[in-house]
mmCIF file of the N, C-alpha and C atoms, coordinates in Angstrom:
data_MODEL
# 
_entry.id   MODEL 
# 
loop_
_atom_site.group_PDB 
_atom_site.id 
_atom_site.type_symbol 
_atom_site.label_atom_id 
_atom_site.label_alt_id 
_atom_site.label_comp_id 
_atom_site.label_asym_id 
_atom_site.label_entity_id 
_atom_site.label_seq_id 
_atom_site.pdbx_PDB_ins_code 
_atom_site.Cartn_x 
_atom_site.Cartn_y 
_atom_site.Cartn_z 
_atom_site.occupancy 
_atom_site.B_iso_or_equiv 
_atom_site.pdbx_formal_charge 
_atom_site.auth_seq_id 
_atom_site.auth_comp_id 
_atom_site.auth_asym_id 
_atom_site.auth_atom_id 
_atom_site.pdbx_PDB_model_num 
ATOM 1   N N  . UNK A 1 1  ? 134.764 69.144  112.187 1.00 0.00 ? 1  UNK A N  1 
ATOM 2   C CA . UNK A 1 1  ? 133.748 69.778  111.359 1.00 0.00 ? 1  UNK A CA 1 
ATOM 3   C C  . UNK A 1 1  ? 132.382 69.229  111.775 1.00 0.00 ? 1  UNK A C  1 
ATOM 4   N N  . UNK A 1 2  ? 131.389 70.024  112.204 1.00 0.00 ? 2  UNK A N  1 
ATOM 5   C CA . UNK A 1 2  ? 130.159 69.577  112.416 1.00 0.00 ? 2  UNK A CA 1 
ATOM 6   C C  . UNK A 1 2  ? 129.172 69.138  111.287 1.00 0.00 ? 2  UNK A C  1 
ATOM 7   N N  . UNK A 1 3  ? 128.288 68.144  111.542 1.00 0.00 ? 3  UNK A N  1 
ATOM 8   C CA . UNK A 1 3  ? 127.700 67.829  110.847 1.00 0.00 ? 3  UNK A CA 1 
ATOM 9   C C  . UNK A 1 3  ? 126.446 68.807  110.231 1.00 0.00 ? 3  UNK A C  1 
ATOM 10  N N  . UNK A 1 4  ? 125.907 68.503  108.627 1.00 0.00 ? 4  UNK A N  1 
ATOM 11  C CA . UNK A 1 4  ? 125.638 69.585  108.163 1.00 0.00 ? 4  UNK A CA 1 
ATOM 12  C C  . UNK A 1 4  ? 124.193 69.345  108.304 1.00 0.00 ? 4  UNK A C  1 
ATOM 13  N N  . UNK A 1 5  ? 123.405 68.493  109.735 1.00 0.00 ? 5  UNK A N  1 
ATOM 14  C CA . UNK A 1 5  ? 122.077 68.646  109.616 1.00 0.00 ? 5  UNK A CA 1 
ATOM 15  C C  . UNK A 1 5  ? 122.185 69.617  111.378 1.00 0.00 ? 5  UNK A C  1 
ATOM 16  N N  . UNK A 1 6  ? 123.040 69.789  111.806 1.00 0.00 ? 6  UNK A N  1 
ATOM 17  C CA . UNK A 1 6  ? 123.295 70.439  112.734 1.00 0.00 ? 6  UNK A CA 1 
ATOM 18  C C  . UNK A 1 6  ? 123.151 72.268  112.627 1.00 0.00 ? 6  UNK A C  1 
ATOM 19  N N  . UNK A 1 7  ? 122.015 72.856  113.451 1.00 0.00 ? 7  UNK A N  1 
ATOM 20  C CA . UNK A 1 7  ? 122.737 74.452  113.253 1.00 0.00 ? 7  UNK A CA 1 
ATOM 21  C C  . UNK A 1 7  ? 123.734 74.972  113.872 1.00 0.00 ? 7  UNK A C  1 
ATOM 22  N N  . UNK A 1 8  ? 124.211 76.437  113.029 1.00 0.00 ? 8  UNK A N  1 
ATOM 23  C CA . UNK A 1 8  ? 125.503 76.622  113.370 1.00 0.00 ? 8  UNK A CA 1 
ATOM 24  C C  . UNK A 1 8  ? 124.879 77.235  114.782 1.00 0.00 ? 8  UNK A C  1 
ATOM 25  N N  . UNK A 1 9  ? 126.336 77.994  115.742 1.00 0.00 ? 9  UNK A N  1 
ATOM 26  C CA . UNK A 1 9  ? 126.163 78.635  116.738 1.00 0.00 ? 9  UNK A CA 1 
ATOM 27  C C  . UNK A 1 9  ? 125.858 79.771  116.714 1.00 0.00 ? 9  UNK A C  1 
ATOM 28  N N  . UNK A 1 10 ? 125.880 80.518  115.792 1.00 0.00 ? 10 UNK A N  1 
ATOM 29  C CA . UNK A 1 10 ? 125.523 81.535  114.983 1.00 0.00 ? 10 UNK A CA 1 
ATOM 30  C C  . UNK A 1 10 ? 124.017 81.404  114.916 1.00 0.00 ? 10 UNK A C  1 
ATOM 31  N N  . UNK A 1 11 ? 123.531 80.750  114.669 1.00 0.00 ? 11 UNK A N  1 
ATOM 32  C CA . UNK A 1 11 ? 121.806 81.251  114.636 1.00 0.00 ? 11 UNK A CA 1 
ATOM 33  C C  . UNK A 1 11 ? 121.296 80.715  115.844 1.00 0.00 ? 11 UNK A C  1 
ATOM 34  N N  . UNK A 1 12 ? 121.839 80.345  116.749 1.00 0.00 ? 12 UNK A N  1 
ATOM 35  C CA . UNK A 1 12 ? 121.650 80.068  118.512 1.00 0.00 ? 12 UNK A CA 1 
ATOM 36  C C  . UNK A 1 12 ? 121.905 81.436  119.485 1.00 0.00 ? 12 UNK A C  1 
ATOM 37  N N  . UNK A 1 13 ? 122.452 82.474  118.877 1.00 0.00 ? 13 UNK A N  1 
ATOM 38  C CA . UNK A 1 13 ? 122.802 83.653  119.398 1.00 0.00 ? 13 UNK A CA 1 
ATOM 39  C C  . UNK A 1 13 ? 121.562 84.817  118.962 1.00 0.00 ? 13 UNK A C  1 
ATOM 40  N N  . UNK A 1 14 ? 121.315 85.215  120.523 1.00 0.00 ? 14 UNK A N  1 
ATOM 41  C CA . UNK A 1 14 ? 120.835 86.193  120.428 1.00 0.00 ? 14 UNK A CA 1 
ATOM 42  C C  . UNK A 1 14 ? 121.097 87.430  119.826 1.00 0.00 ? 14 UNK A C  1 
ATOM 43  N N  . UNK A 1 15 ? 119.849 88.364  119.018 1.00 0.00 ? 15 UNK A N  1 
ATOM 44  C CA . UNK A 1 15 ? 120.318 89.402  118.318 1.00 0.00 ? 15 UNK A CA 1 
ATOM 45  C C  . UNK A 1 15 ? 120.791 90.627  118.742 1.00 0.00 ? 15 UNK A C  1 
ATOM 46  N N  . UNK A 1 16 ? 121.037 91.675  118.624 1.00 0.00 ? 16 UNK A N  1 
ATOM 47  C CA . UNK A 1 16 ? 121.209 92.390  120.070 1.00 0.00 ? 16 UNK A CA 1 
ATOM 48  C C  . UNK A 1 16 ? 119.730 93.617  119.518 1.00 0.00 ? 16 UNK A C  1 
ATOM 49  N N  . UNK A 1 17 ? 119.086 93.485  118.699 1.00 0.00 ? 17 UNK A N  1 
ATOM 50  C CA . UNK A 1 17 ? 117.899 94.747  118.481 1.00 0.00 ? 17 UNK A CA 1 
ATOM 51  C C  . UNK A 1 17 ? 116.723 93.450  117.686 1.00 0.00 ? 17 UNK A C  1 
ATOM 52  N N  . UNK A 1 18 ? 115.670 94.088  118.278 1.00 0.00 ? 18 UNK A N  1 
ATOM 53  C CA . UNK A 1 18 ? 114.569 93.291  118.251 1.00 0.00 ? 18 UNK A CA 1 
ATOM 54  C C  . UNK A 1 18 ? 113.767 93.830  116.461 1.00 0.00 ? 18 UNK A C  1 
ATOM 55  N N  . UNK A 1 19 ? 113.141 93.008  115.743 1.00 0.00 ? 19 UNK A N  1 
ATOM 56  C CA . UNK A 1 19 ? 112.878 93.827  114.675 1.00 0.00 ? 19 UNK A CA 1 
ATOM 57  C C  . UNK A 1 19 ? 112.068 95.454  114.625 1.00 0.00 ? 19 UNK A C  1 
ATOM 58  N N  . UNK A 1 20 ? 112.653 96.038  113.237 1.00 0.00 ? 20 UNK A N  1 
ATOM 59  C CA . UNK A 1 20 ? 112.017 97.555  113.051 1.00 0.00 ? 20 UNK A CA 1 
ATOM 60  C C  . UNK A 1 20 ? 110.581 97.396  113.409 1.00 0.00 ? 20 UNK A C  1 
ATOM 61  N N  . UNK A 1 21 ? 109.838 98.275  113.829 1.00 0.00 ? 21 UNK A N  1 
ATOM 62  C CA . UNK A 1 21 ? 108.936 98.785  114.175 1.00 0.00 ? 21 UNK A CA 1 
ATOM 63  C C  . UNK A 1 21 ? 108.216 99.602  112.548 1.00 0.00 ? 21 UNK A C  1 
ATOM 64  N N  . UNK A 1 22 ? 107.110 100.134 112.787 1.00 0.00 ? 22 UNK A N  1 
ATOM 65  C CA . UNK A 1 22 ? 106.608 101.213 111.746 1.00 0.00 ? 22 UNK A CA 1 
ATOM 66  C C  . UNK A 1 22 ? 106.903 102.497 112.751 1.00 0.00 ? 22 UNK A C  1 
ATOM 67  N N  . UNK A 1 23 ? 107.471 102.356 114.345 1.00 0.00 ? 23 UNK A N  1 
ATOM 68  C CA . UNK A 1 23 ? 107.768 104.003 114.813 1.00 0.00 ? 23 UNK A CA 1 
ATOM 69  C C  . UNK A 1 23 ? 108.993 104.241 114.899 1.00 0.00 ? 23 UNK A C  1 
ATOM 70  N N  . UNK A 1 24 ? 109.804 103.098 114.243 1.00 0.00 ? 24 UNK A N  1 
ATOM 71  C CA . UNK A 1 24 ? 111.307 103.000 114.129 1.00 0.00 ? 24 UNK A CA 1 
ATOM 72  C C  . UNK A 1 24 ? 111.342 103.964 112.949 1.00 0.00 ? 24 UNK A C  1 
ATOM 73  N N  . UNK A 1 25 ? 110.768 103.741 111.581 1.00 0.00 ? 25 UNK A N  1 
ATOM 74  C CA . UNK A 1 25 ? 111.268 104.387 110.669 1.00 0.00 ? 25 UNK A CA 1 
ATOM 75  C C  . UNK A 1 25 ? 110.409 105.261 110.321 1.00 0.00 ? 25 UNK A C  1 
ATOM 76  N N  . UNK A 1 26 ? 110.783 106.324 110.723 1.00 0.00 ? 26 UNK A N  1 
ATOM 77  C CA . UNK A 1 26 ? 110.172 107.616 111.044 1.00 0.00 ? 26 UNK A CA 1 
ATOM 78  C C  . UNK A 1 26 ? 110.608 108.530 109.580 1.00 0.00 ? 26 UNK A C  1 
ATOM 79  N N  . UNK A 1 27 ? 109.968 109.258 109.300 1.00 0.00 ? 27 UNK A N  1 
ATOM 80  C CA . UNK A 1 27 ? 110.303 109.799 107.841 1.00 0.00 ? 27 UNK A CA 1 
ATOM 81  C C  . UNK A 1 27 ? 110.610 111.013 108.064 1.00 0.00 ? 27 UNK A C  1 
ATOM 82  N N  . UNK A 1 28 ? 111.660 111.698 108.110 1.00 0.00 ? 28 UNK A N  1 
ATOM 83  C CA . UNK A 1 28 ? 111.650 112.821 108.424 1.00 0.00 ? 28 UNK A CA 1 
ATOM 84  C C  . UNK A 1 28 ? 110.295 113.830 107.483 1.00 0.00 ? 28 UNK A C  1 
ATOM 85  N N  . UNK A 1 29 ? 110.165 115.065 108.562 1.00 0.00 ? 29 UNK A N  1 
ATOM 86  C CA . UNK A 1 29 ? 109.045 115.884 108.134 1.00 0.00 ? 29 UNK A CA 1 
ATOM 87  C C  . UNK A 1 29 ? 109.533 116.840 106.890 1.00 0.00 ? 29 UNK A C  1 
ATOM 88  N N  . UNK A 1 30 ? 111.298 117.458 106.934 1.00 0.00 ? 30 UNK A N  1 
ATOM 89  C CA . UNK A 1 30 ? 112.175 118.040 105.731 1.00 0.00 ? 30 UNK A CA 1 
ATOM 90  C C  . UNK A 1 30 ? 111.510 116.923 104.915 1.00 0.00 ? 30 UNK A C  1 
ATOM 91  N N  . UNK A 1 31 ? 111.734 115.968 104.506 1.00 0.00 ? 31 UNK A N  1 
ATOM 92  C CA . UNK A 1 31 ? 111.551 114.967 103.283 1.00 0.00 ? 31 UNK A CA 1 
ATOM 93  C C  . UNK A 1 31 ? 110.147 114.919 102.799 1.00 0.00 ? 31 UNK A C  1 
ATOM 94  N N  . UNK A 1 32 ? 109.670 114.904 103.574 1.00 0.00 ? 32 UNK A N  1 
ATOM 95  C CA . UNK A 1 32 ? 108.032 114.700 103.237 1.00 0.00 ? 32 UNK A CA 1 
ATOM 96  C C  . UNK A 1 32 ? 107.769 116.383 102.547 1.00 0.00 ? 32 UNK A C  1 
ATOM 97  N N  . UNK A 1 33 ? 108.092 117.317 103.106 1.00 0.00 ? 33 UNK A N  1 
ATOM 98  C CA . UNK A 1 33 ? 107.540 118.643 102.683 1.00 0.00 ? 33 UNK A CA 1 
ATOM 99  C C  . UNK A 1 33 ? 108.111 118.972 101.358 1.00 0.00 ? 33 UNK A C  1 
ATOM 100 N N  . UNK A 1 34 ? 109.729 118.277 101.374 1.00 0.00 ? 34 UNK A N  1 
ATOM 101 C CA . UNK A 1 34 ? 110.493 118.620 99.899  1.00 0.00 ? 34 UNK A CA 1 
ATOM 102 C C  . UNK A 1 34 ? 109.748 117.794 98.756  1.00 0.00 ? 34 UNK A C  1 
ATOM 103 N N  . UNK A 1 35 ? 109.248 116.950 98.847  1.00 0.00 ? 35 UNK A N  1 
ATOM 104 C CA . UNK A 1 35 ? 108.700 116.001 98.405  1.00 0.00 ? 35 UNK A CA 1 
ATOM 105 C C  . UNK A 1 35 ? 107.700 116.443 97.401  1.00 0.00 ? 35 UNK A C  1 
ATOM 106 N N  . UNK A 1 36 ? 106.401 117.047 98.249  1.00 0.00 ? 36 UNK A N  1 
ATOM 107 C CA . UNK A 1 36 ? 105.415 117.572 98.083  1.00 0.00 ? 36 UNK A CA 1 
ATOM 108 C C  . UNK A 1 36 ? 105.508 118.697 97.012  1.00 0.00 ? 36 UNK A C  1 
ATOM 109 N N  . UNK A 1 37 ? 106.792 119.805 97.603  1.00 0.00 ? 37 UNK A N  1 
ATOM 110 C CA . UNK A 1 37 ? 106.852 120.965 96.801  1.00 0.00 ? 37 UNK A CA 1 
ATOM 111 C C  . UNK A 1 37 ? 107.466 120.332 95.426  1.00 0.00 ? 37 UNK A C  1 
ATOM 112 N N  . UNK A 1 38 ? 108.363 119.022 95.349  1.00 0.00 ? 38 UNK A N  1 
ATOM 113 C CA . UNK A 1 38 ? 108.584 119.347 94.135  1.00 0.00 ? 38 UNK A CA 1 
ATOM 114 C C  . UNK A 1 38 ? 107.481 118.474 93.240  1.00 0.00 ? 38 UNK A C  1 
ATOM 115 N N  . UNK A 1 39 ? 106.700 117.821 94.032  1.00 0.00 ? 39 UNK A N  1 
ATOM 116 C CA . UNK A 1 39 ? 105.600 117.835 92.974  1.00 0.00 ? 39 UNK A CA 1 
ATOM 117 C C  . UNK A 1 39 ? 104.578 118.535 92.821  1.00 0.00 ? 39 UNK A C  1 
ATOM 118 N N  . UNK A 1 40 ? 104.450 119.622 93.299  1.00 0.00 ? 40 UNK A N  1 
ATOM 119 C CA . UNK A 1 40 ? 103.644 120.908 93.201  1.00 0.00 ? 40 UNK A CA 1 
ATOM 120 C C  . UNK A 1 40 ? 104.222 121.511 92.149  1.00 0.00 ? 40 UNK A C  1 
ATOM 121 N N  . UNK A 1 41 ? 105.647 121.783 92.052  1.00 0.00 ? 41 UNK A N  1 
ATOM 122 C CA . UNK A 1 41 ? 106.355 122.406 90.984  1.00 0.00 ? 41 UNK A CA 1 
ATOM 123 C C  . UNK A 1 41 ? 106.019 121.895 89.862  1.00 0.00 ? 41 UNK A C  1 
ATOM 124 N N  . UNK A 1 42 ? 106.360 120.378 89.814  1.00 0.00 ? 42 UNK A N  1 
ATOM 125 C CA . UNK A 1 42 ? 105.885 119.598 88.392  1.00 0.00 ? 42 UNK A CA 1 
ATOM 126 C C  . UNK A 1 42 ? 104.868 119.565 88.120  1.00 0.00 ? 42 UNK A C  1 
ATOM 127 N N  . UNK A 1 43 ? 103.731 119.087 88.733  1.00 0.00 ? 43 UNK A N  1 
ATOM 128 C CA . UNK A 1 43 ? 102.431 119.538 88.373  1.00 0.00 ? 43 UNK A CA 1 
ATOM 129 C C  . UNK A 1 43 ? 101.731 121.226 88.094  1.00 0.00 ? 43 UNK A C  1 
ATOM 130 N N  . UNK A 1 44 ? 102.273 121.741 88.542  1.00 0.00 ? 44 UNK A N  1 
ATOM 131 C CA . UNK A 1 44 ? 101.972 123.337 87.749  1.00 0.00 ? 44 UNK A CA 1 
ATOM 132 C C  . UNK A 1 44 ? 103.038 123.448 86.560  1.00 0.00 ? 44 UNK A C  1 
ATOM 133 N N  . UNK A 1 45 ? 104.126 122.934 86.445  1.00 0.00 ? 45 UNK A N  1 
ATOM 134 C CA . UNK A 1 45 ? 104.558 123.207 85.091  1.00 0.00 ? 45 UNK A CA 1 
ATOM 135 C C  . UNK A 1 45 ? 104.015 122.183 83.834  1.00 0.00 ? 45 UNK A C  1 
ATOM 136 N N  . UNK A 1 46 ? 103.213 120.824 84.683  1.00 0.00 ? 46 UNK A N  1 
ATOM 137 C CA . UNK A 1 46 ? 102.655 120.400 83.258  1.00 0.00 ? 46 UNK A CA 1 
ATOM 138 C C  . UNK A 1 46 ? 101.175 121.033 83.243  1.00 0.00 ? 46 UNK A C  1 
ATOM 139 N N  . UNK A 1 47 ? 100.955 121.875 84.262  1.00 0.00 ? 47 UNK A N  1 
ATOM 140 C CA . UNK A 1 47 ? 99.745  122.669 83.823  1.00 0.00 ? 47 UNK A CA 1 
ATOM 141 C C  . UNK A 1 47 ? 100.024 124.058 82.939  1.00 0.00 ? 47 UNK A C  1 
ATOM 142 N N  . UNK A 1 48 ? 100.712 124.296 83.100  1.00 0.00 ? 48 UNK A N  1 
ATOM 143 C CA . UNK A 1 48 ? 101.247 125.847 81.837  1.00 0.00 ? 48 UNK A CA 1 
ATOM 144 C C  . UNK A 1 48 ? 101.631 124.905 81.005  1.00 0.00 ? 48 UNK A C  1 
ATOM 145 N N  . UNK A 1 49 ? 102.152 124.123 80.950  1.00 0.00 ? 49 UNK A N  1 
ATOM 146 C CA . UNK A 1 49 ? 102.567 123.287 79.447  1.00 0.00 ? 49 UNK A CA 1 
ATOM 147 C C  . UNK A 1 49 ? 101.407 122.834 78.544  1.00 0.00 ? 49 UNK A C  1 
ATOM 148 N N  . UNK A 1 50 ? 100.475 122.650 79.328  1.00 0.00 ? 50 UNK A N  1 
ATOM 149 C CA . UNK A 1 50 ? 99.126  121.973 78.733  1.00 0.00 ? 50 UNK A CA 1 
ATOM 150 C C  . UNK A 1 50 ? 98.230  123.355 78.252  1.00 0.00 ? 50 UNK A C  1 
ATOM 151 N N  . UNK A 1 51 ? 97.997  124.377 78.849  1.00 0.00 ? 51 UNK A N  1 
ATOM 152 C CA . UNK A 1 51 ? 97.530  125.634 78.885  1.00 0.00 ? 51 UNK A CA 1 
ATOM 153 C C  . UNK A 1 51 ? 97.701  126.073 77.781  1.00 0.00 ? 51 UNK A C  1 
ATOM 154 N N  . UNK A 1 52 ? 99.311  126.195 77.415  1.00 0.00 ? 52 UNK A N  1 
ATOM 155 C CA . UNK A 1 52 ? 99.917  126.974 76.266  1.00 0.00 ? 52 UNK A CA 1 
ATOM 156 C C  . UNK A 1 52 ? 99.552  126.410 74.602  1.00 0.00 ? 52 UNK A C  1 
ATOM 157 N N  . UNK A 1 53 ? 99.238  124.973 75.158  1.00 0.00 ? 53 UNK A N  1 
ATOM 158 C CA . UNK A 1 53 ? 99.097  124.358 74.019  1.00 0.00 ? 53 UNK A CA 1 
ATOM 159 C C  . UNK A 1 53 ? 97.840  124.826 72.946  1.00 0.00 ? 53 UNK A C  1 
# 
């Protein structure tokens, strides 16, 4: 058993992918547009909601 001021071999090993990027996580453009419409939807229905009042 190795001693416990020793690191394991496990954090001596290389990773095999270097960290995410901001062009790694790419948002799809479907998501972003669904997104939008359904807060277009909600915001015009709390505008007739407010209207009616």
């Amino acid at each position: 058993m190795p001693p416990y001021d020793s690191p394991s071999t496990a954090a001596w090993e290389p990773h095999g992918r270097a960290a995410e990027t901001g062009v790694d996580r790419r948002v799809p453009v479907l998501t972003l547009g669904a997104g939008l419409t359904l807060m277009g939807i909600g915001l015009g229905f709390i505008g007739l909601r407010v209207r009616h009042v």
